[in-house]
PyMOL Python script that loads the backbone (N, CA, C, O; Angstrom):
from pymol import cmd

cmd.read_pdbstr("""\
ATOM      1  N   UNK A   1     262.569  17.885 288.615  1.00  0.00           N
ATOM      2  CA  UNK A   1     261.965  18.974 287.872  1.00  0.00           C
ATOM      3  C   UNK A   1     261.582  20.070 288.860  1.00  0.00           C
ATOM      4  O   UNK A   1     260.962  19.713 289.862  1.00  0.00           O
ATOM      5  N   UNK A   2     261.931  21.617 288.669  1.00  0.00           N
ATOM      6  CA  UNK A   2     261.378  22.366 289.552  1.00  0.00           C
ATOM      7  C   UNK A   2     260.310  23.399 289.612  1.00  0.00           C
ATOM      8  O   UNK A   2     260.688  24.023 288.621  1.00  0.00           O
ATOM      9  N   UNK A   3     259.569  23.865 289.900  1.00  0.00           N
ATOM     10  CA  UNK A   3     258.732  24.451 290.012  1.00  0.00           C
ATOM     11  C   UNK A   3     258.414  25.336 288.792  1.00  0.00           C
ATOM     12  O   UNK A   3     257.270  25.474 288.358  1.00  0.00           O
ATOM     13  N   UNK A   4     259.605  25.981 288.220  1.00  0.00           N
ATOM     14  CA  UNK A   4     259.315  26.704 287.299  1.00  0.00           C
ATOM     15  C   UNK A   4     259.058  25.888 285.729  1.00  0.00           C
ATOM     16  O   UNK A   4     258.587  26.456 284.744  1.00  0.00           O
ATOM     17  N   UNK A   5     259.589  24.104 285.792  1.00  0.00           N
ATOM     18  CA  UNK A   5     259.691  23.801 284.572  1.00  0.00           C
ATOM     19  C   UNK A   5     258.553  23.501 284.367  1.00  0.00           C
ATOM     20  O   UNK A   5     258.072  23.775 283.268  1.00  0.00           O
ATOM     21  N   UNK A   6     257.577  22.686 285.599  1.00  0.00           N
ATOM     22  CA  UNK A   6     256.627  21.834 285.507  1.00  0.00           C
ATOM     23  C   UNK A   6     255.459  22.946 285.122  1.00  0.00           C
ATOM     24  O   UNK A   6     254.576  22.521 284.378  1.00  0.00           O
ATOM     25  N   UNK A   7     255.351  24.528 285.614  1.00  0.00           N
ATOM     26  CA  UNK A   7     254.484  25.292 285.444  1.00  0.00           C
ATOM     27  C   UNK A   7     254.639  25.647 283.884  1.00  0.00           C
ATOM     28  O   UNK A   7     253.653  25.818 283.167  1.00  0.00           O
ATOM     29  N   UNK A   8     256.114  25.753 283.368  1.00  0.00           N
ATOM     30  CA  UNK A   8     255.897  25.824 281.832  1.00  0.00           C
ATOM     31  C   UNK A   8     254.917  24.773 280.948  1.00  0.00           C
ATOM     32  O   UNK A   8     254.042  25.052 280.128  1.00  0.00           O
ATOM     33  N   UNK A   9     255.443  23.315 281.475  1.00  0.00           N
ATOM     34  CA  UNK A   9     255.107  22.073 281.172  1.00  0.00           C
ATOM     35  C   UNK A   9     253.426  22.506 281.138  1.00  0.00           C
ATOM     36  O   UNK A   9     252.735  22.838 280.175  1.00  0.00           O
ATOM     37  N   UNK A  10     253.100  22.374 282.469  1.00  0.00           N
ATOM     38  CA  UNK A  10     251.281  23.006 282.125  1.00  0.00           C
ATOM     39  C   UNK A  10     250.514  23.479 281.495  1.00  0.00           C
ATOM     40  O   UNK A  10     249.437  23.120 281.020  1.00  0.00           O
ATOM     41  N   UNK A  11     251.604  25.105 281.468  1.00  0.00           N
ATOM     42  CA  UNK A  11     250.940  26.509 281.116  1.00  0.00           C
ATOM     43  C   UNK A  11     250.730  25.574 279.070  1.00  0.00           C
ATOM     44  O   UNK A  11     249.746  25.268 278.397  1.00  0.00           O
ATOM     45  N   UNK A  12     252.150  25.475 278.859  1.00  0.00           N
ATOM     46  CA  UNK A  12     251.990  25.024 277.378  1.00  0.00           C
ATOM     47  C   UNK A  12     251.017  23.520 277.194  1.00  0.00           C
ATOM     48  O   UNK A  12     250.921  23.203 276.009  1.00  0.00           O
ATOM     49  N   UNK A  13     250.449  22.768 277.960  1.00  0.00           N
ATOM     50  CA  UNK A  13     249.564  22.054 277.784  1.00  0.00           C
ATOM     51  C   UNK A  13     248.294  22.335 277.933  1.00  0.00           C
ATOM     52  O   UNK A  13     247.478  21.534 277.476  1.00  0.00           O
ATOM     53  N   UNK A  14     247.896  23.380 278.518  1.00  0.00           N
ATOM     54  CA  UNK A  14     246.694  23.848 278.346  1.00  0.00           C
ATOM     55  C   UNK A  14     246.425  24.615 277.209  1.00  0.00           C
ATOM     56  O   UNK A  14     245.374  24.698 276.575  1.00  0.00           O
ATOM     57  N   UNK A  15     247.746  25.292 276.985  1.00  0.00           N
ATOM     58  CA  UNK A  15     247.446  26.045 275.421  1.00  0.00           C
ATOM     59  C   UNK A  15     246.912  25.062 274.519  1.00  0.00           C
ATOM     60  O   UNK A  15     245.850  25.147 273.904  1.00  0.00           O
ATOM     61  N   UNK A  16     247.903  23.945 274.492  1.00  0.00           N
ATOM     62  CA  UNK A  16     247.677  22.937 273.443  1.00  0.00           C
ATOM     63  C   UNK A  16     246.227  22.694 273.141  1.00  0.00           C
ATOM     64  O   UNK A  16     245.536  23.209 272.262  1.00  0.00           O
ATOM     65  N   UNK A  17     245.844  21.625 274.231  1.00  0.00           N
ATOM     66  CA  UNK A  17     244.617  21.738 274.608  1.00  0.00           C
ATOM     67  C   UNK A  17     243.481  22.601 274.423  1.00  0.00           C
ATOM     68  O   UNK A  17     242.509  22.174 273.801  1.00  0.00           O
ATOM     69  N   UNK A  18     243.491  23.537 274.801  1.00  0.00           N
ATOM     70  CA  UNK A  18     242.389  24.697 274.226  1.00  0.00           C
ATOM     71  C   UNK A  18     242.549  24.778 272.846  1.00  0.00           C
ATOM     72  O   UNK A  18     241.525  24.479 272.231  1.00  0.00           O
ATOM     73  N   UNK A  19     243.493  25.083 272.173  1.00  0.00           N
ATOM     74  CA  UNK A  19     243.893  24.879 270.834  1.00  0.00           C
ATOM     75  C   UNK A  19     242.757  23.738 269.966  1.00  0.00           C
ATOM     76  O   UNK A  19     241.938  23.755 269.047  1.00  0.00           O
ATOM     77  N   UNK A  20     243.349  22.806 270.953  1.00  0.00           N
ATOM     78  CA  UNK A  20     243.077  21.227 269.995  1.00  0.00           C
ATOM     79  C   UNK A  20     241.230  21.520 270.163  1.00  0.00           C
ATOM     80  O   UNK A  20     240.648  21.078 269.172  1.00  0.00           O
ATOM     81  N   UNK A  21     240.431  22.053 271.031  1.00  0.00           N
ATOM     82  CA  UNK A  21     239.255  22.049 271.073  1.00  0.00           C
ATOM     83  C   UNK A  21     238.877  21.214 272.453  1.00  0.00           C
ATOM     84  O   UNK A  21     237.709  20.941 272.730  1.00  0.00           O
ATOM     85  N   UNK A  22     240.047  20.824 273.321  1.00  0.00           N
ATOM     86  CA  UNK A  22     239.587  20.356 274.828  1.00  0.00           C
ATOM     87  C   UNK A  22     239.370  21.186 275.562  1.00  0.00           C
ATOM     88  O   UNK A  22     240.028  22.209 275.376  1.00  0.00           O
ATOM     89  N   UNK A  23     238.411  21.192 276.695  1.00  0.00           N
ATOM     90  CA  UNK A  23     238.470  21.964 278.622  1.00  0.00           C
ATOM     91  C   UNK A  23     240.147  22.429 278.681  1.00  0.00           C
ATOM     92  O   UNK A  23     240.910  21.474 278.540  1.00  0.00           O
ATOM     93  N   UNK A  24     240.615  23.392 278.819  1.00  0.00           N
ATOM     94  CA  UNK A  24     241.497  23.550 279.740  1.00  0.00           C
ATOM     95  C   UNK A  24     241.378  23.783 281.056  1.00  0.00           C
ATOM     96  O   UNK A  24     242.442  24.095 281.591  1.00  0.00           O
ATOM     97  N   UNK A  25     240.489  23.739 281.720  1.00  0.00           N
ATOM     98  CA  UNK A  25     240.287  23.135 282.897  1.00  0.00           C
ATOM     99  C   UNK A  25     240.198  21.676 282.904  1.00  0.00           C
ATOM    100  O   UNK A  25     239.985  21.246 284.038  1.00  0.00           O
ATOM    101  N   UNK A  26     240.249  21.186 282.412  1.00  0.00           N
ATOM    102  CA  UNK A  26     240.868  19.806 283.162  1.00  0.00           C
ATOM    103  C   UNK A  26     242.026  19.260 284.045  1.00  0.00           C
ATOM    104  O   UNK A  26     241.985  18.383 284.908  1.00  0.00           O
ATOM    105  N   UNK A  27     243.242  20.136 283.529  1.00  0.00           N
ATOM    106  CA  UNK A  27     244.477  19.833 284.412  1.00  0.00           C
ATOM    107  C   UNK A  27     244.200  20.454 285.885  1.00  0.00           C
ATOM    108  O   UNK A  27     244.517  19.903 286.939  1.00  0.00           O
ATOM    109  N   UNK A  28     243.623  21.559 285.771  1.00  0.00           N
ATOM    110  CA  UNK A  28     243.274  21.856 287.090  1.00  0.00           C
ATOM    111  C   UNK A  28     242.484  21.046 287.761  1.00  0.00           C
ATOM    112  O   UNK A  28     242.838  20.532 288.822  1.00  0.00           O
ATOM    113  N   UNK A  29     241.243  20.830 287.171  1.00  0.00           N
ATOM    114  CA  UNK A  29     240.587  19.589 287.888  1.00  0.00           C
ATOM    115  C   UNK A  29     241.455  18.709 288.594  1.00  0.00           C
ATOM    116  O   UNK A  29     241.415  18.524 289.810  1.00  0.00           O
ATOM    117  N   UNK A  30     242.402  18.059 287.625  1.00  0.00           N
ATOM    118  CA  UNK A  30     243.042  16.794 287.993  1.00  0.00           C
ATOM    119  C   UNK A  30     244.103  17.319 289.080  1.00  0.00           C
ATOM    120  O   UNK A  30     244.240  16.673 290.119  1.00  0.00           O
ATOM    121  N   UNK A  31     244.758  18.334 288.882  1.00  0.00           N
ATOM    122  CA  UNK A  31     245.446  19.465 289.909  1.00  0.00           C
ATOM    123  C   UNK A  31     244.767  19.166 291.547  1.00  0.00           C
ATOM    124  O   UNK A  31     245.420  18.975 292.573  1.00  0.00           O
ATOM    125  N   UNK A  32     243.736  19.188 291.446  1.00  0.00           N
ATOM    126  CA  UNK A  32     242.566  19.398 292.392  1.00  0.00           C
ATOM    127  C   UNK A  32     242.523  18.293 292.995  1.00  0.00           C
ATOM    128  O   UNK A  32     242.732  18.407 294.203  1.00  0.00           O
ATOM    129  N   UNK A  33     242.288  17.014 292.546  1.00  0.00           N
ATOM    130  CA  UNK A  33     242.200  15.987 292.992  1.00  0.00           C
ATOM    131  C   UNK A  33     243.716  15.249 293.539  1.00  0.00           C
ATOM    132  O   UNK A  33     243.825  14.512 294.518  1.00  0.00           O
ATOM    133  N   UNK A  34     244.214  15.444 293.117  1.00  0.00           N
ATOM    134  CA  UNK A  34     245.621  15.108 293.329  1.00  0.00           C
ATOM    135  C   UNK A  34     246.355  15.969 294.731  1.00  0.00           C
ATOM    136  O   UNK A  34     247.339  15.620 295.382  1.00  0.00           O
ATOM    137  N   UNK A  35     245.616  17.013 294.880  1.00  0.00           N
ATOM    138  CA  UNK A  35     245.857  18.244 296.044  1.00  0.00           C
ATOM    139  C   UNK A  35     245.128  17.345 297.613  1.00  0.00           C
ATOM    140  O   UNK A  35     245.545  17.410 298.770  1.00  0.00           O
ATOM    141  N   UNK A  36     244.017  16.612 297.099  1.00  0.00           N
ATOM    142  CA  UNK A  36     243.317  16.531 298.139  1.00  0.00           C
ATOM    143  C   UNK A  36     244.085  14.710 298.344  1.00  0.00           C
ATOM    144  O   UNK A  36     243.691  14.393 299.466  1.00  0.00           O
ATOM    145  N   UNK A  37     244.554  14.041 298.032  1.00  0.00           N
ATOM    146  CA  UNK A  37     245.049  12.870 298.085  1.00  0.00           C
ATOM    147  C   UNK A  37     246.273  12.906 298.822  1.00  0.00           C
ATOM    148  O   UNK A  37     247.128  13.776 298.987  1.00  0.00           O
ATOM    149  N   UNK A  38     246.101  11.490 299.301  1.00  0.00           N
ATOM    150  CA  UNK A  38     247.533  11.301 300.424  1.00  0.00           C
ATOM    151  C   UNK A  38     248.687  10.970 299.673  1.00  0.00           C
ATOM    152  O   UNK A  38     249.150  10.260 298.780  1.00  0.00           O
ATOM    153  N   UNK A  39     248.883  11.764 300.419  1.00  0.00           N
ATOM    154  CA  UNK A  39     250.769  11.736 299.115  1.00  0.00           C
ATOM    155  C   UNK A  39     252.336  10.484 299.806  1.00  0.00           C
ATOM    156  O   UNK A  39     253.544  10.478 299.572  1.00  0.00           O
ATOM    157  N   UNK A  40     251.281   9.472 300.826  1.00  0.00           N
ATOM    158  CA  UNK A  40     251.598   8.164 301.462  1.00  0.00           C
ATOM    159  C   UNK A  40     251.064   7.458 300.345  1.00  0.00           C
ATOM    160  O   UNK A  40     251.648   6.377 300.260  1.00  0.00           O
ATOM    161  N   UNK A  41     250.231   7.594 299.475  1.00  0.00           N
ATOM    162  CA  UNK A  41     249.736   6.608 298.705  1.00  0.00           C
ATOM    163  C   UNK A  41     250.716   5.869 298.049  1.00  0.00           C
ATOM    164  O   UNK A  41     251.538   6.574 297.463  1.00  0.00           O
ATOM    165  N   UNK A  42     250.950   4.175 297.931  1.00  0.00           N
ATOM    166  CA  UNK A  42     252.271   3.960 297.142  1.00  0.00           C
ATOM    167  C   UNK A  42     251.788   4.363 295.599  1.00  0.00           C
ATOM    168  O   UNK A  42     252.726   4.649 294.855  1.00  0.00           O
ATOM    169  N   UNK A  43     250.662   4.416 295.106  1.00  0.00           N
ATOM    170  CA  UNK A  43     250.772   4.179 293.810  1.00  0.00           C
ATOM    171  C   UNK A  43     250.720   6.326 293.493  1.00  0.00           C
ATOM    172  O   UNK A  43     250.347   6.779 292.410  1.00  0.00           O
ATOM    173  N   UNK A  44     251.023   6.949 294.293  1.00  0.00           N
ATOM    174  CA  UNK A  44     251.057   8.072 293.904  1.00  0.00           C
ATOM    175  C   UNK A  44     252.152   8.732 294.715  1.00  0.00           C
ATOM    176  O   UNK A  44     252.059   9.958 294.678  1.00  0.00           O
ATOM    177  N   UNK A  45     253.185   8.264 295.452  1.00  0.00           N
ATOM    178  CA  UNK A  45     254.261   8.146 296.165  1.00  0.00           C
ATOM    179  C   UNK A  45     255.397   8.635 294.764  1.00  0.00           C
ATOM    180  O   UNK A  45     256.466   9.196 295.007  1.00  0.00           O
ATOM    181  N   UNK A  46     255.167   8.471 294.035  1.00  0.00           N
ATOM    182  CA  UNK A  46     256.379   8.810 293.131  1.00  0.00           C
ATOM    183  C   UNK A  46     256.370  10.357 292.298  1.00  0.00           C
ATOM    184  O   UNK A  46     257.322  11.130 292.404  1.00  0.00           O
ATOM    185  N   UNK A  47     255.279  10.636 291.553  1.00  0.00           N
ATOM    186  CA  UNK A  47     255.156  11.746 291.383  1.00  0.00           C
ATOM    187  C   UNK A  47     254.654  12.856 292.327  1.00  0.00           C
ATOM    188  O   UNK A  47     254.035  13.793 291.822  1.00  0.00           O
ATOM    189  N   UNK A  48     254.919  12.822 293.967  1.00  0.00           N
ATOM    190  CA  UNK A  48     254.676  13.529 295.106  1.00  0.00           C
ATOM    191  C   UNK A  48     256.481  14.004 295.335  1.00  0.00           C
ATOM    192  O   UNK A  48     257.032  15.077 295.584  1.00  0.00           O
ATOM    193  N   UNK A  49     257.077  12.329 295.058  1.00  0.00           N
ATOM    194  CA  UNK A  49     258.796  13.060 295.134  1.00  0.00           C
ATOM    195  C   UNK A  49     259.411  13.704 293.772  1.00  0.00           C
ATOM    196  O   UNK A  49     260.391  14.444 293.859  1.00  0.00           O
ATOM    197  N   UNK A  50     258.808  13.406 292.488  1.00  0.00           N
ATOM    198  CA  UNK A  50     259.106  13.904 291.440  1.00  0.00           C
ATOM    199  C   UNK A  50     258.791  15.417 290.681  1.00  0.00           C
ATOM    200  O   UNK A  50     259.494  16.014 289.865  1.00  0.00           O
ATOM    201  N   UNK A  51     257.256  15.863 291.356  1.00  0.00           N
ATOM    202  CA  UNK A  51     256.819  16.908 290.968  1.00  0.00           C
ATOM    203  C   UNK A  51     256.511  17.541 292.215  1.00  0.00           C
ATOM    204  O   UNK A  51     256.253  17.027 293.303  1.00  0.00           O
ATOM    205  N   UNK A  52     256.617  19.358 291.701  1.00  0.00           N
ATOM    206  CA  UNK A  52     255.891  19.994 292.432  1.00  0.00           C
ATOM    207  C   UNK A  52     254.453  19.610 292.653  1.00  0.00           C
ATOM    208  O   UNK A  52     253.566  19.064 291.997  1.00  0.00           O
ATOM    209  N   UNK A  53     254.672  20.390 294.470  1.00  0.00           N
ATOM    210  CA  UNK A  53     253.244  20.337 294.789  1.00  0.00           C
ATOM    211  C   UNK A  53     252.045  20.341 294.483  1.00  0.00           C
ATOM    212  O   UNK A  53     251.792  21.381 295.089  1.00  0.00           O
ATOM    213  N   UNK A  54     250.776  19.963 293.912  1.00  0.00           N
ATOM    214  CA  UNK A  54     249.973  20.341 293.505  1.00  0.00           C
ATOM    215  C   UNK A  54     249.376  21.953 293.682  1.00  0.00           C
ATOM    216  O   UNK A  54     249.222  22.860 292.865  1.00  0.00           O
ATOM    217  N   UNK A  55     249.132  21.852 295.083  1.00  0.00           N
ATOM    218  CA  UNK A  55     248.907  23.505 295.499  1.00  0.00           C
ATOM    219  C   UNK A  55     249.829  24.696 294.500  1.00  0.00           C
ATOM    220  O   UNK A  55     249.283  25.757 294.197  1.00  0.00           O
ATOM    221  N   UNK A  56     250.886  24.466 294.162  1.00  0.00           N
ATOM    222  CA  UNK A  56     251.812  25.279 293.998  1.00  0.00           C
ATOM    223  C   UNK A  56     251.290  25.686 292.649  1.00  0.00           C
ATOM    224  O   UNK A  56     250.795  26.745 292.263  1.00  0.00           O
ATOM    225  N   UNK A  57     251.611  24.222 291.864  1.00  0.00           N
ATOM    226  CA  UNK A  57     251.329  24.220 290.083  1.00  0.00           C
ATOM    227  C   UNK A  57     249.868  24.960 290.223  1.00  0.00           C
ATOM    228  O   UNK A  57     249.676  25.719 289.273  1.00  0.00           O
ATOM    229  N   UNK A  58     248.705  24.924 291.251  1.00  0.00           N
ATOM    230  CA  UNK A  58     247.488  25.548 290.931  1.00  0.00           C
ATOM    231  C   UNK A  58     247.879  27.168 291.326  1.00  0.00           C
ATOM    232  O   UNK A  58     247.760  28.207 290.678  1.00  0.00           O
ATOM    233  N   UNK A  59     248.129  27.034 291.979  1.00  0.00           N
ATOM    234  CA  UNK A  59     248.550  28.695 292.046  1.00  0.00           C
ATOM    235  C   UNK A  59     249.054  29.362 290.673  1.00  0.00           C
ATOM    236  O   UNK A  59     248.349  30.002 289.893  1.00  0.00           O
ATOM    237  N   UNK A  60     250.108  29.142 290.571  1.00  0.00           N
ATOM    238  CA  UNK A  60     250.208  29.752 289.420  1.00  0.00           C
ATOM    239  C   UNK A  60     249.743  29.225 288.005  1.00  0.00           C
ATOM    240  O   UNK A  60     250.043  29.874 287.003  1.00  0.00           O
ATOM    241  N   UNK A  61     249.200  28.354 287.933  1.00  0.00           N
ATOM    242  CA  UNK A  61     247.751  28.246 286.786  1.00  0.00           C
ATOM    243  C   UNK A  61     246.701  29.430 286.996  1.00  0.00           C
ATOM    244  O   UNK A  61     246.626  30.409 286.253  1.00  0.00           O
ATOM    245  N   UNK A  62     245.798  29.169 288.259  1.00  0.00           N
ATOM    246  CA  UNK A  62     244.974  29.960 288.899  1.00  0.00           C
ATOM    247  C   UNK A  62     245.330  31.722 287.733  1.00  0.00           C
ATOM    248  O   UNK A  62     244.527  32.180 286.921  1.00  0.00           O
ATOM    249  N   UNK A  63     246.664  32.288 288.051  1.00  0.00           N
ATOM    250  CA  UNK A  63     246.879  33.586 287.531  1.00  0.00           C
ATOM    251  C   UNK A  63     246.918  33.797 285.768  1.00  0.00           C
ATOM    252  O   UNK A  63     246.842  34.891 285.207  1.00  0.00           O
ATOM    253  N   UNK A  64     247.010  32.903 285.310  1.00  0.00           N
ATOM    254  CA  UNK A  64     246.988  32.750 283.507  1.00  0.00           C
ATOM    255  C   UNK A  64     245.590  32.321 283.306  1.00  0.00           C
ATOM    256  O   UNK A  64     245.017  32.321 282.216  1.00  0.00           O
ATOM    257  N   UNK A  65     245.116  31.980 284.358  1.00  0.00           N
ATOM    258  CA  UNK A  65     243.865  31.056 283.357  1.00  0.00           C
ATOM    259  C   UNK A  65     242.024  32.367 283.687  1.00  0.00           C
ATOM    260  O   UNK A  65     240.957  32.640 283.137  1.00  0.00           O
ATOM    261  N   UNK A  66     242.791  32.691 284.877  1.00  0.00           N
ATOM    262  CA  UNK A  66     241.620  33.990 284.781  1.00  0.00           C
ATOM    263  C   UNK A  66     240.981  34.845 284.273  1.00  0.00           C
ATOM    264  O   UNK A  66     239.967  35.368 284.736  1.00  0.00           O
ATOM    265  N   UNK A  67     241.543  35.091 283.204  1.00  0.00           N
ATOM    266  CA  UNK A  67     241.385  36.081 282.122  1.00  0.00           C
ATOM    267  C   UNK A  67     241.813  35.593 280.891  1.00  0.00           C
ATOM    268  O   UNK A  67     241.629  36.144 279.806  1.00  0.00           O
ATOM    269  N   UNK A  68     242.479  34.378 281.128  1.00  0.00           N
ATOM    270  CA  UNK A  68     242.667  34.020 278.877  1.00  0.00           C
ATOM    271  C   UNK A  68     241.497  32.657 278.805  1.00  0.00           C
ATOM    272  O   UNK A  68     240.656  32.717 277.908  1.00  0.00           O
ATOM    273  N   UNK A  69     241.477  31.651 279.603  1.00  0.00           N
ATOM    274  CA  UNK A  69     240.315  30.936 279.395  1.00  0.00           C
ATOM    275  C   UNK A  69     238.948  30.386 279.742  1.00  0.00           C
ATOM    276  O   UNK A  69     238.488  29.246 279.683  1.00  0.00           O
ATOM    277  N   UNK A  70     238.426  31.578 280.132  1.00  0.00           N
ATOM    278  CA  UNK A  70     236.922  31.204 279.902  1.00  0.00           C
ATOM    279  C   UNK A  70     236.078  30.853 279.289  1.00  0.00           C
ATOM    280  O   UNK A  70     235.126  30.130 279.582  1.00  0.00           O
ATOM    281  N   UNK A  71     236.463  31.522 278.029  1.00  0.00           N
ATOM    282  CA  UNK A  71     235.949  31.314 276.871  1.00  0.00           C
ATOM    283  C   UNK A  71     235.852  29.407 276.825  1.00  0.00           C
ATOM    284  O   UNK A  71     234.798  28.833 276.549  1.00  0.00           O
ATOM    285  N   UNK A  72     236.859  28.834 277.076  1.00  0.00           N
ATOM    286  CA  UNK A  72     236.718  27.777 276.462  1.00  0.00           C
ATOM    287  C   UNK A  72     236.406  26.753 277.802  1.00  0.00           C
ATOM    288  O   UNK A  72     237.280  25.948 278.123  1.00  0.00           O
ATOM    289  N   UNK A  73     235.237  26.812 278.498  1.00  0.00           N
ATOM    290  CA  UNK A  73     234.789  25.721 279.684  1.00  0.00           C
ATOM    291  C   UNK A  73     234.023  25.214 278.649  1.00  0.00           C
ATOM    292  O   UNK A  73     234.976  24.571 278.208  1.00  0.00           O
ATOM    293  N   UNK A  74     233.055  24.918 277.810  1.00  0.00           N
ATOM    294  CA  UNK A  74     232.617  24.114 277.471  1.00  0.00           C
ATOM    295  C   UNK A  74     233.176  23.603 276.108  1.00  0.00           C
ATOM    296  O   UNK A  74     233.188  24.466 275.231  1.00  0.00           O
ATOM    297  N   UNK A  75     233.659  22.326 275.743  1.00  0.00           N
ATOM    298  CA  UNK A  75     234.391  21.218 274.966  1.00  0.00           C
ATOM    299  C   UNK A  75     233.412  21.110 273.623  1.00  0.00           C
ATOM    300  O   UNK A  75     233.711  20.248 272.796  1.00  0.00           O
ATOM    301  N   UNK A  76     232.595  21.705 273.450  1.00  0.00           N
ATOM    302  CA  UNK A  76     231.389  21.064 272.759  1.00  0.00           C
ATOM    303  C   UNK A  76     232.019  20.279 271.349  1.00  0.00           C
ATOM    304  O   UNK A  76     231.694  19.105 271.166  1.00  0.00           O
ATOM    305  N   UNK A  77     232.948  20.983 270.342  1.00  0.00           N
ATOM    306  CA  UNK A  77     233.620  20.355 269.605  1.00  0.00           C
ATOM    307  C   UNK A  77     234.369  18.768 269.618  1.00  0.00           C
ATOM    308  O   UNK A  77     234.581  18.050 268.641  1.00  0.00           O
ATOM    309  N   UNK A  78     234.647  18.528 270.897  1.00  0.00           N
ATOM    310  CA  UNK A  78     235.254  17.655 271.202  1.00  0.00           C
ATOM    311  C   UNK A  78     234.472  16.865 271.525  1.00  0.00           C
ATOM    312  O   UNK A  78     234.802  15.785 271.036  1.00  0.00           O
ATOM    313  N   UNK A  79     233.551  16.783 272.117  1.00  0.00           N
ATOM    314  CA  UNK A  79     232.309  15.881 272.658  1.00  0.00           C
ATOM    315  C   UNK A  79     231.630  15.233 271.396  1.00  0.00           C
ATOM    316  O   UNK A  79     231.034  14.188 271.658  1.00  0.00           O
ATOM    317  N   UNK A  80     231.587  15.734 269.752  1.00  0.00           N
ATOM    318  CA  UNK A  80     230.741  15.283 269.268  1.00  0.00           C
ATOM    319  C   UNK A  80     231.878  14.448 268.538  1.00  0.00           C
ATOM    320  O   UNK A  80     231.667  13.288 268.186  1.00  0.00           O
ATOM    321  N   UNK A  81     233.171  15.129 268.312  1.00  0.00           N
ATOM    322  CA  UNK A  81     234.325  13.997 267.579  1.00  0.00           C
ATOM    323  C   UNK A  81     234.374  12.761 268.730  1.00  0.00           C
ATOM    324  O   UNK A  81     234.370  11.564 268.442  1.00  0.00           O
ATOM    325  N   UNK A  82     234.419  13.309 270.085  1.00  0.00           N
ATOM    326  CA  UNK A  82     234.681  11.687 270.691  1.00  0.00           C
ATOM    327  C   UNK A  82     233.503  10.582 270.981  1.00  0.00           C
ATOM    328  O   UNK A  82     233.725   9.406 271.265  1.00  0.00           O
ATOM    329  N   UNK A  83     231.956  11.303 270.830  1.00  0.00           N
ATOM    330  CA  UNK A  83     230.998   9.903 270.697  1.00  0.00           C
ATOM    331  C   UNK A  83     231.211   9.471 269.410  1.00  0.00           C
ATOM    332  O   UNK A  83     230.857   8.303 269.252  1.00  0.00           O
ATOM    333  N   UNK A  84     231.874  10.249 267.993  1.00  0.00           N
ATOM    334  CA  UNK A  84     232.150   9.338 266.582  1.00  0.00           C
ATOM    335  C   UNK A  84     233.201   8.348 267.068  1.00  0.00           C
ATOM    336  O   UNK A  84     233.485   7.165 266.878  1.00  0.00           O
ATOM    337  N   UNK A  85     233.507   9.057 267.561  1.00  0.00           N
ATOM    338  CA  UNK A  85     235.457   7.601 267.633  1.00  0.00           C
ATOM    339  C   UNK A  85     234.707   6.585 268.290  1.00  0.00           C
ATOM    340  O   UNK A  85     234.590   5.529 267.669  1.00  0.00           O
ATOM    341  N   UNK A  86     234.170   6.673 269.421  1.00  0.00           N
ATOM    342  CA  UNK A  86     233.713   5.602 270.367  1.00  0.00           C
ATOM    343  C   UNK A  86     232.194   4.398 269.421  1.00  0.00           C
ATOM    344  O   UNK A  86     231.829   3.235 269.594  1.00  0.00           O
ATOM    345  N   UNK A  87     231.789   5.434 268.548  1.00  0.00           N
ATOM    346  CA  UNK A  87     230.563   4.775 268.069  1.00  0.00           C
ATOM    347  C   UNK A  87     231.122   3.970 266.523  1.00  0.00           C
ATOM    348  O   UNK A  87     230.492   3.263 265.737  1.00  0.00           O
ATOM    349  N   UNK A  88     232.515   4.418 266.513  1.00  0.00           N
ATOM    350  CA  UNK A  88     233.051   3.528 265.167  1.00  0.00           C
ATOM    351  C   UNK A  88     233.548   2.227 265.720  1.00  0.00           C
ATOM    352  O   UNK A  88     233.541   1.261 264.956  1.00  0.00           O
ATOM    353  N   UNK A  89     234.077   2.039 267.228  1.00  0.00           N
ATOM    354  CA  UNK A  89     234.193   1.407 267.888  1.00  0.00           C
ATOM    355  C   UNK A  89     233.813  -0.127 268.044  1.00  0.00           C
ATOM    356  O   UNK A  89     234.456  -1.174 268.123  1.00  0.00           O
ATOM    357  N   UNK A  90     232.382   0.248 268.052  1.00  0.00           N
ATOM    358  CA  UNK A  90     231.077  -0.805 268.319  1.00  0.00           C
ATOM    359  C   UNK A  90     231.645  -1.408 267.035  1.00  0.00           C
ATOM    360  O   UNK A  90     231.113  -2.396 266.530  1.00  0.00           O
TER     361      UNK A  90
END
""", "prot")
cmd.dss("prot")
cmd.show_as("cartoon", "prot")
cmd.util.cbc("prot")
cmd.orient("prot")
């Protein structure tokens, strides 16, 4: 996959996401963490040869997400549907 598919892949999952009433900052988060990890790791050895760089995919997130989602850092919608799911659970 190359650089340009995986940034589509994103860009349209964060839409989703914001959509659905999640953080779209989360992929970045996870972007983030994945940036700072050894990419020797075996259990993360595969999507290091399969996907672009992390750095890269944040970069150009970084330029879409500056100005269309702020609005949506806090989940609050989502927070009260997911303690129901978890509390039907019990």
């Amino acid at each position: 996959m190359n650089l340009r598919d995986e940034f589509e892949a994103d860009r349209k999952g964060i839409v989703i996401a914001t959509r659905s009433g999640y953080d779209p900052f989360g992929l970045p988060a996870v972007l983030q963490m994945l940036d700072s990890a050894n990419a020797q790791d075996s259990s993360l050895a595969l999507m290091f040869k399969t996907h672009p760089a992390p750095a890269a995919r944040l970069s150009l997130l970084d330029k879409i997400m500056a100005n269309n989602f702020d609005g949506y850092s806090t989940p609050t919608q989502t927070n009260a549907r997911f303690n129901a799911a978890v509390a039907s659970l019990k």
